[in-house]
Structure formats: C-alpha cells, structure tokens
C-alpha positions as CSV (number, residue, x, y, z in Angstrom):
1,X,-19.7,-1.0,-24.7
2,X,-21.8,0.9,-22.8
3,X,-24.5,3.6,-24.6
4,X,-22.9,7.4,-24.1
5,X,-23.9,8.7,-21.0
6,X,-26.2,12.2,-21.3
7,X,-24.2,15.7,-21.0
8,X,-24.9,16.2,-17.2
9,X,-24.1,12.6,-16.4
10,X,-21.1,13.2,-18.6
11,X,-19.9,16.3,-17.1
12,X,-20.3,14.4,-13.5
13,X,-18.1,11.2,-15.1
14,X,-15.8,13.9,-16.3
15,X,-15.3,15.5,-12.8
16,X,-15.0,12.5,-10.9
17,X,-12.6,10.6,-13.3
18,X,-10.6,13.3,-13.5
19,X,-10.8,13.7,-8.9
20,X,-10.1,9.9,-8.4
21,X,-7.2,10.0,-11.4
22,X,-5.7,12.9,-9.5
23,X,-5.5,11.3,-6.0
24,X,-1.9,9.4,-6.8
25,X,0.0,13.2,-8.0
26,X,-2.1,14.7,-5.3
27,X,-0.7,13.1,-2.4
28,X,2.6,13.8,-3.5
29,X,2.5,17.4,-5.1
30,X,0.6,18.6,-1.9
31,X,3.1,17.4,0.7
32,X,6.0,18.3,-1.3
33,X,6.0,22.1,0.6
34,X,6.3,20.6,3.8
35,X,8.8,18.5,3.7
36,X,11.8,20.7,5.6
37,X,8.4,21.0,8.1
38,X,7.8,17.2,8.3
39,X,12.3,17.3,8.9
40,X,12.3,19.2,11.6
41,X,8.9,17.9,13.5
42,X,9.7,14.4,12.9
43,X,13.1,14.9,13.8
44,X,14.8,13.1,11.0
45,X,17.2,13.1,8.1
46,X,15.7,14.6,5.0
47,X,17.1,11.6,3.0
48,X,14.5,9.4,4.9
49,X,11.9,12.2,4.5
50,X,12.6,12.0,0.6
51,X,12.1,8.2,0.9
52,X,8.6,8.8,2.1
53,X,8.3,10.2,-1.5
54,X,9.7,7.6,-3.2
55,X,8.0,5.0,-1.1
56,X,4.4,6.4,-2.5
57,X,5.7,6.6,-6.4
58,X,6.5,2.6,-5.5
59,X,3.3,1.8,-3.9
60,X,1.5,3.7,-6.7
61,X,3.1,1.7,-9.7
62,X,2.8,-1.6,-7.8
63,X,-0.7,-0.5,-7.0
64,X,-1.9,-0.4,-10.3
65,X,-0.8,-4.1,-10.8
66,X,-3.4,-5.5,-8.0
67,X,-6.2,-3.3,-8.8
68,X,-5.8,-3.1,-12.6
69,X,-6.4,-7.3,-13.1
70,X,-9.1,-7.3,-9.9
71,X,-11.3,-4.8,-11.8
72,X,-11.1,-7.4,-14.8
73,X,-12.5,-10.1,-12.8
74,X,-15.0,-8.1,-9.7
75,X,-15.5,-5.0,-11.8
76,X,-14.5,-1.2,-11.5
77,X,-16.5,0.4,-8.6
78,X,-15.9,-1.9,-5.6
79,X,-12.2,-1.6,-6.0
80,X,-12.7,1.9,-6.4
81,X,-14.3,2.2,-3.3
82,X,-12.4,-0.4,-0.8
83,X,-9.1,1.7,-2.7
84,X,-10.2,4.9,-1.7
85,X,-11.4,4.1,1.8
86,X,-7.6,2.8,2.3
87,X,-6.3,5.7,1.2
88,X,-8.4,8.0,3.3
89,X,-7.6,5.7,6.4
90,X,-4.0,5.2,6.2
91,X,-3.9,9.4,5.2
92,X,-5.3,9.7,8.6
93,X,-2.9,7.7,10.5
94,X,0.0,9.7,8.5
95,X,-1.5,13.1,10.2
96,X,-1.1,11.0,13.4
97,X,2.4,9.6,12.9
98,X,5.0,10.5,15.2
99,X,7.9,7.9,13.4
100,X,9.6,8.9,9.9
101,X,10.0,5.0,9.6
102,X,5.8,4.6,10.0
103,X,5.6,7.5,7.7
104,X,7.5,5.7,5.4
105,X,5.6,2.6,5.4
106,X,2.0,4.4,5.3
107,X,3.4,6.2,2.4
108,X,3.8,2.9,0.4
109,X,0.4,1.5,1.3
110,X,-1.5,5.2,0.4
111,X,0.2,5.0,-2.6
112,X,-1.1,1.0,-3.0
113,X,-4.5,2.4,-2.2
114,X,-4.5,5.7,-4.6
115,X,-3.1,4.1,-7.7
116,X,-6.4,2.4,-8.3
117,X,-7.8,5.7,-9.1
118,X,-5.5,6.3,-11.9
119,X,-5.4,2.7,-13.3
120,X,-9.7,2.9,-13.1
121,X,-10.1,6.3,-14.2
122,X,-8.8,4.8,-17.6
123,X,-10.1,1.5,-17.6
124,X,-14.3,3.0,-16.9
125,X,-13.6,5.5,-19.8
126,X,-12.5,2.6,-22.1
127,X,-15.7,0.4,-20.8
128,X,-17.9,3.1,-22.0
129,X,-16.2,5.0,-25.0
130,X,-14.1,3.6,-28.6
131,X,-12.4,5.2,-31.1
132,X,-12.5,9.2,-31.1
133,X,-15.5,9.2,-28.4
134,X,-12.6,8.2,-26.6
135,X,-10.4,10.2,-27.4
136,X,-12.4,13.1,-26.7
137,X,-13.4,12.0,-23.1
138,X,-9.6,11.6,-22.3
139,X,-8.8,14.7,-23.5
140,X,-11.3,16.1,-21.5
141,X,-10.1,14.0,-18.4
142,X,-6.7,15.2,-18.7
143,X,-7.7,18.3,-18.5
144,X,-9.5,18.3,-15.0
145,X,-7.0,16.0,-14.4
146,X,-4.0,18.4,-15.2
147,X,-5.7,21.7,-13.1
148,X,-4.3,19.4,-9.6
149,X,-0.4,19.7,-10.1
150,X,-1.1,23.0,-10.6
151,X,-2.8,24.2,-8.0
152,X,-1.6,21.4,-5.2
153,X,2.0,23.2,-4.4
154,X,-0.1,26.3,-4.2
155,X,-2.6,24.7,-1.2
156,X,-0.2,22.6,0.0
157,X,2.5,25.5,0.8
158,X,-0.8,28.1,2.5
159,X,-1.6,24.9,4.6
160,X,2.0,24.9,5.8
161,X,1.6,28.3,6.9
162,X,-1.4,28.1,8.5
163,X,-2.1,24.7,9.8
164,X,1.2,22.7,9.3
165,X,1.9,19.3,7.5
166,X,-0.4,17.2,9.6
167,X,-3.4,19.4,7.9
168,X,-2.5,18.4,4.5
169,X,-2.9,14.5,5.4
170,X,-6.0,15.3,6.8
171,X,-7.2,16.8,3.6
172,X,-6.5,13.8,2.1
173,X,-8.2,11.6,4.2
174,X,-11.5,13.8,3.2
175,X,-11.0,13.9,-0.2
176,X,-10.8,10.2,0.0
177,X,-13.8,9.8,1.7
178,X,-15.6,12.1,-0.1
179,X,-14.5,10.4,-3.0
180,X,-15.9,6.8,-1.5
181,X,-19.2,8.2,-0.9
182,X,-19.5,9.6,-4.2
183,X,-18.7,6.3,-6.3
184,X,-21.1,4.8,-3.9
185,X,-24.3,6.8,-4.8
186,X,-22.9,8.4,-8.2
187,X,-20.9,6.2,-10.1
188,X,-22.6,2.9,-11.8
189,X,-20.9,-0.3,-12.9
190,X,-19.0,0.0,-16.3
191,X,-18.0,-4.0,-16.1
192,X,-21.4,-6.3,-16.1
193,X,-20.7,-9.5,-15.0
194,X,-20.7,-10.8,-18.4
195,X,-17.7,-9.3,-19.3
196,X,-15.2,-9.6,-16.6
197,X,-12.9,-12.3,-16.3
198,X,-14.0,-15.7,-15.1
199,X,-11.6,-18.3,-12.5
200,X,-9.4,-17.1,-10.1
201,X,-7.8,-13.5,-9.1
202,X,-4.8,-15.1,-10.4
203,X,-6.1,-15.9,-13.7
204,X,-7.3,-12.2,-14.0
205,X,-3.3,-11.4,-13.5
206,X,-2.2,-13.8,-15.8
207,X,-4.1,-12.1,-18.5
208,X,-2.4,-8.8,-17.8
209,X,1.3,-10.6,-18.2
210,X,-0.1,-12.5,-21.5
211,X,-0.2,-8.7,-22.1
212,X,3.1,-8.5,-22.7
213,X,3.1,-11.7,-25.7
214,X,1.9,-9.1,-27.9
215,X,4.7,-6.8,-29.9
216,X,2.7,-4.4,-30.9
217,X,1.4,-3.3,-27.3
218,X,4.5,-3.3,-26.1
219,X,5.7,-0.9,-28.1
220,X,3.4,1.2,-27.6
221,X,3.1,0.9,-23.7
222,X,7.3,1.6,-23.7
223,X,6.8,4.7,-26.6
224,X,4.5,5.8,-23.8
225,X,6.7,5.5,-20.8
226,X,9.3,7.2,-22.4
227,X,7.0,10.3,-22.9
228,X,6.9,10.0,-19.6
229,X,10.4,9.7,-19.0
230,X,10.8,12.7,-21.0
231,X,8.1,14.6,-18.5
232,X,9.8,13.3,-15.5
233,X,13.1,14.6,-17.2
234,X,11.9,18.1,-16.6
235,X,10.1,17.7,-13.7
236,X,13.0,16.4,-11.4
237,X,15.7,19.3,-13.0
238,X,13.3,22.1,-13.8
239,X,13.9,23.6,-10.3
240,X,18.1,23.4,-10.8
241,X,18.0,25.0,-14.3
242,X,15.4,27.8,-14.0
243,X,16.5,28.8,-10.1
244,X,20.5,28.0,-10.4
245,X,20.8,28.4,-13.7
246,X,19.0,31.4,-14.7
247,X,18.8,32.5,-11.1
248,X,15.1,32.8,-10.8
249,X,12.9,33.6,-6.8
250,X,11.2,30.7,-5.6
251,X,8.1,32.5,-6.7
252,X,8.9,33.5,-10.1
253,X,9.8,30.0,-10.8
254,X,6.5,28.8,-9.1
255,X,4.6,31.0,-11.2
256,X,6.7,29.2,-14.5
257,X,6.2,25.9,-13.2
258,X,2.2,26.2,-12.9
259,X,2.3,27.9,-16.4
260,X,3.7,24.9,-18.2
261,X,1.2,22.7,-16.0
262,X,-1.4,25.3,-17.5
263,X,0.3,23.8,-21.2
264,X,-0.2,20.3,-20.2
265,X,-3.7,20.5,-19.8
266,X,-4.3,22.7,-23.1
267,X,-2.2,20.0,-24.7
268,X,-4.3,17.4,-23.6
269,X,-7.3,19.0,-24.9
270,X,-6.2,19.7,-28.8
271,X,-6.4,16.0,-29.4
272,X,-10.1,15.9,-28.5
273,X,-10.8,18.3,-31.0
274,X,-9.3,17.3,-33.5
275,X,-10.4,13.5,-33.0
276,X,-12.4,12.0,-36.1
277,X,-10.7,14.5,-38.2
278,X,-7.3,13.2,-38.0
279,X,-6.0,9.6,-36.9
280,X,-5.0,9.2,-33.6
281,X,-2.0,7.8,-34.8
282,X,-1.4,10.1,-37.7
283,X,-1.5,12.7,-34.9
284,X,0.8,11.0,-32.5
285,X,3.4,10.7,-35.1
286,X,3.4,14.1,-36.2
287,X,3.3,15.5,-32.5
288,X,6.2,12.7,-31.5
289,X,8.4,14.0,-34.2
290,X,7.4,17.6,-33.6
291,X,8.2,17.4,-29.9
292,X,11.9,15.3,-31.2
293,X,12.4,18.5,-32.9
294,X,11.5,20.9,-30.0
295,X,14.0,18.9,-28.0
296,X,16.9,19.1,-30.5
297,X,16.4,23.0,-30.6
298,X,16.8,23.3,-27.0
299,X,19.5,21.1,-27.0
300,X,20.8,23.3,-29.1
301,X,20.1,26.3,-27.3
302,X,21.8,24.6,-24.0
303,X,25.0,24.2,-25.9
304,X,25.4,27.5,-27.9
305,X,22.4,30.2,-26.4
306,X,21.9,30.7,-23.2
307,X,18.5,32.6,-23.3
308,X,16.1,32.4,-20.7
309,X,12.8,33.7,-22.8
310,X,14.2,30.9,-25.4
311,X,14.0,28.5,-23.0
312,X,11.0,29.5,-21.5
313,X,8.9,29.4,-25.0
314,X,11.0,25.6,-25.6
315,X,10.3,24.1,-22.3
316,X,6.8,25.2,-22.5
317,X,6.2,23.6,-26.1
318,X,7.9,20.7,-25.1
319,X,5.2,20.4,-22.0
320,X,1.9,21.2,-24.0
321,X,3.1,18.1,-26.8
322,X,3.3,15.9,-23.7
323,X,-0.1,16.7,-22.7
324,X,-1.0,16.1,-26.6
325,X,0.6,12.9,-26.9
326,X,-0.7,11.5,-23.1
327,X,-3.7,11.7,-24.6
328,X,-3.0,10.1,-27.5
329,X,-1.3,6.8,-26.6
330,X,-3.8,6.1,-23.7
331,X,-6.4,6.3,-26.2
332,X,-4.8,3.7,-28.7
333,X,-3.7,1.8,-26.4
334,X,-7.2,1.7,-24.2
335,X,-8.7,1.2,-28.0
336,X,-6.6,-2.1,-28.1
337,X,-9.0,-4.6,-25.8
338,X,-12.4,-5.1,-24.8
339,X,-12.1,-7.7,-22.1
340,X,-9.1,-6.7,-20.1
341,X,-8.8,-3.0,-19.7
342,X,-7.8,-3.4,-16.3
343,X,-5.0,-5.0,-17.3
344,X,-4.1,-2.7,-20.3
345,X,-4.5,0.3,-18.1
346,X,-2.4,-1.4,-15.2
347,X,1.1,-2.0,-17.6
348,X,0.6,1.7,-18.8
349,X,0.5,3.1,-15.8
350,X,3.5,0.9,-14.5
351,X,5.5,1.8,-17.8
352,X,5.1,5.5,-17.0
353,X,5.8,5.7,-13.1
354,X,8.7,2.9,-14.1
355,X,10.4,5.0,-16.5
356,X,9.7,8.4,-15.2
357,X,10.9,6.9,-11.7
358,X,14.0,5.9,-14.0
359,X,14.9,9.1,-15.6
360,X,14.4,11.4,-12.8
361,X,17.7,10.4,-10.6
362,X,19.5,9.9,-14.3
363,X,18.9,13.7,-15.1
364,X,20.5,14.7,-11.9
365,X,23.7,11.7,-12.1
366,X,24.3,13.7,-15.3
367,X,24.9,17.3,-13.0
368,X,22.9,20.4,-12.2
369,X,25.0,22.7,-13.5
370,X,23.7,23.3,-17.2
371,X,20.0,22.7,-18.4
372,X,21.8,20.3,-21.3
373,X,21.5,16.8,-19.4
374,X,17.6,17.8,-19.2
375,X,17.1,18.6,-23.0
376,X,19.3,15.3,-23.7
377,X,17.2,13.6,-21.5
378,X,14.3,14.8,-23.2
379,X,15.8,13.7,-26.6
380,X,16.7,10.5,-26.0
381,X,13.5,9.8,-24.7
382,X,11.1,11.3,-27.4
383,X,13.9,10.2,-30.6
384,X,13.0,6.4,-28.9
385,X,9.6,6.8,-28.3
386,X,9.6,8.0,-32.0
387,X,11.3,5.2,-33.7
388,X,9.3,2.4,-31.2
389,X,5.9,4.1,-32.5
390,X,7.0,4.3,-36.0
391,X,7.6,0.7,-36.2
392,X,3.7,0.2,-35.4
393,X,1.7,-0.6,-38.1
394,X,-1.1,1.9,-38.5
395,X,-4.1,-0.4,-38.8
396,X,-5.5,-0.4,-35.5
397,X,-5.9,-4.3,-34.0
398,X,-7.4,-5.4,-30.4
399,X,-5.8,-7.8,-28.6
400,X,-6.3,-11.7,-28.4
C-alpha cells in the first residue's frame, strides 16, 4: 500500500481517475444525440446504428477482462496509456468513417480500448487506499465521475447543432490524447514490480477466473451487478414513462434526467462521509433494504397512483441510493485483495455492464405502456441483491 498522496496531488488523482473512469459512458452518452444524424448521413437502418451502441457496451465489458489481469502482471499506467491512445486513434477513424458496418466495428474496439479506464480507475485507488480511506476516495471519484452523464447529452446535442456527429468523435480522440499525455507526465506507478503477478499474461488471467472459487466474492460482485441491473432498469425505460406516460417535452424530461444524475453523484458522496463512522457493510445493508423499500412504494404507486410529483420524488430516491451503494460494494469488494485488483476490478465491471446489458431489453420485452415493468424491474433486482448481500458474513476477509 502505497503512503496517501498530499491534498494537491490528491485532488489531481481525484480529477484524473474520475476523467479516464468516465471515458467508457462518455463515448456513449455523447453520441447518443446524434444518432437520427449518423442515420441519415450514413445512410442506414437505425437498427444497425443502435448496434454501434451495443457493439461499444460489448467491447467495454470484454475490455475490462484483458486489461483488468495485464495490469496485475505489467502494472497500471502503461495499459493506461497504450488503452487510451487506442481509444483516441480508432475515435478518429470513426469521425472519418463513411460505412455503418466500419462504424460498428470501431465501436467494439473503442469500447476495448476505453474500458481500461474504468477497470484501472478502481484498481490505482485500491493500490493506494484500505478500509474507509477508500471509501472516501471512491466517493469522491464517483462524484467527478457522475458530473459526465450529466452534462454529455447536453454537449453532445449543441455539437449536433453546430458541427455535426463527426465533431463529437473528434472530441473524443482529444480527450483521449489528452488523457495519454497526462498519465505519462502526471500519474506514477501504483503496482511496483514486487507486487504484480509473476509467469505469463495467461497466468495473470487465470487468477482473475480463480476469482470466481471464492463464494463470498461472488456474491458480492452479482449483489453489485444487480444494482446495476436495477440502474440500467431506469435508464433504458425512463424516456417511455416520463415522455409517454406522463407526457413530458423532450426538454423537460432532459432537465429530469440530469437532475437524478445530479442524485447519483450526491449519493455517491454520503458514504464518504460517513466512512469510519459506520461499517461499510452495515451501511450497505441498511441502504439495500431502504432502496427495496423505495422500489415497493413505487411499485405501488404504478399500480394504484398515478402521480407524476410522486414519481418524480421515488425515482429520484431510488437514483441517489444507487449512487450510495456503488460506492459501497466497490469499496468492499476493492478491500477484498492485495495482489490482484486488476482482476477484482475486471469481474465487477463485467458483472455490471453484464447485467445492466441484461435488464435493459427485459424492461422494454415487459412493454412501455405503464412505468410498472420499470419499478418491478427495479424490485427484483434490489430484493436479490438484498438477500445475496445478507448472506455475507460481516467480518471483512481478503482473498487467497
């Protein structure tokens, strides 16, 4: 473990962490206003544009299982770096496409590239900080980290009108440039040689399988995921229930979505403040059940009240306990290992985009016409996560 880095240095951690964890959700929530733009131009089917999006979600979780077990064995930064500079390349030859089938496949491979931001983002923080130090810095992380789906729609939607979708690629290519230069000269090694994983690349992947020997962390890894699952439940219907449904504009719903975003990042702060004070799973427990409550009372609502302010004030407590409870289970489960947190943070990160990617299409199979398959959705997924986390024993154990 690494000593805790000054208040500047930390601040700069903070910032860039929080940047290179973004990258993945950036380069889908900023093209997402441009895709009736990229239909037309392009001249294709909107169901192959929409596989474009799905094709980065897949290269993002399958990303995460190269460069979470590489880190393990070569370290964080230079994956960091060769990740990034991928991810800026192939963004520019996306603003250069003129075929929705290469878009497609240099969709998969930026989403390769980015995911080692979010796998590494989590696996330097655990190098350096334990226990509530920990749980404090993600807090803080998720924070930064949760301003982006906020404000990406927002820039990506004034690029469209200014300097169409091509623009938004190229922003992307900077920002991962940018983001290569400043790992180079401000980001040291968390992972000294010592620690990292000795043999082969595959050994390095084995360990992150041998991962899954242990009961305990899967549990907690699929109590996560299905927090996830219940994020992703909202997410993919919000749009039907607040704009069909309760016949919200565009922009007022706009305005609704970046408020609960605004709830996840407050959520993800409270757990930092409260760290050393309470247990981080003493807290997770009481927010799990909590939120399992939430859920049942806008079930509830979906069956016999239709009120929109209800709603509102439901969906948005829902949101803010995900943000608490992302926090969280990253910590315990970062908290877990000392000599494979690439690993750890790679089968989290696939357990979210997995079950998210899972739930999204199951909410709308279910219909559109109601906001109930969302709040059972939601349900389900936090009355699981709940029983799978309360199952755990308390006492908090690393891994063999």
């Amino acid at each position: 473990m690494n000593s805790t880095p000054k208040l500047k240095n930390k601040i700069w951690l903070i910032f860039i962490l929080g940047t290179i964890s973004a990258t993945g959700p950036l380069s889908i929530d900023l093209y997402l206003p441009a895709l009736p733009e990229m239909t037309r131009d392009l001249n294709a089917q909107p169901s192959l544009i929409q596989l474009s999006l799905s094709a980065c979600l897949i290269g993002l979780a399958l990303g995460q299982l190269i460069s979470g077990p590489l880190s393990d064995k070569y370290g964080r930064k230079k994956p960091l770096m060769i990740g990034f500079f991928i991810f800026g390349l192939v963004s520019l030859m996306i603003a250069y496409s003129n075929s929705v089938y290469l878009l497609i496949i240099l969709r998969f491979i930026q989403g390769l590239a980015g995911a080692s931001g979010q796998v590494l983002s989590r696996a330097i923080a655990s190098d350096m900080f334990s226990g509530p130090l920990l749980t404090k810095f993600y807090s803080m992380l998720s924070a930064v980290n949760g301003i982006f789906p906020v404000i990406s729609p927002v820039i990506g939607g004034f690029m469209i009108r200014y300097v169409a979708w091509q623009g938004i690629f190229i922003l992307l290519a900077g920002i991962g440039f940018v983001l290569v230069l400043a790992l180079w000269l401000g980001i040291k090694e968390t992972l000294p040689p010592e620690n990292r994983i000795s043999g082969s690349p595959g050994k390095s992947i084995g360990q992150m399988f041998n991962l899954l020997k242990n009961s305990r962390f899967v549990r907690l890894v699929l109590a996560t995921g299905l927090v996830s699952g219940g994020l992703f439940s909202y997410i993919s219907a919000s749009s039907f229930v607040f704009q069909n449904f309760f016949h919200m504009s565009v922009q007022s719903f706009s305005l609704l979505y970046a408020l609960n975003g605004i709830g996840i990042a407050i959520g993800s702060v409270i757990p930092g403040a409260l760290a050393g004070r309470f247990s981080e799973s003493n807290q997770t427990k009481f927010i799990l059940t909590s939120t399992f409550i939430t859920s049942v009372l806008l079930t509830l609502s979906a069956l016999f009240l239709h009120n929109l302010f209800l709603v509102i004030a439901l969906v948005f407590l829902t949101v803010t306990q995900f943000g608490m409870l992302f926090t969280l289970t990253t910590s315990i489960i970062m908290n877990l290992s000392l000599h494979n947190n690439g690993g750890l943070s790679a089968m989290l990160g696939l357990s979210q985009n997995a079950i998210g990617g899972i739930m999204s299409p199951l909410v709308g199979l279910m219909g559109t016409g109601t906001y109930l398959p969302m709040s059972l959705a939601i349900m389900a997924c936090m009355g699981i996560s709940l029983l799978l986390f309360s199952t755990i024993h308390n006492k908090q154990q690393q891994l063999s």
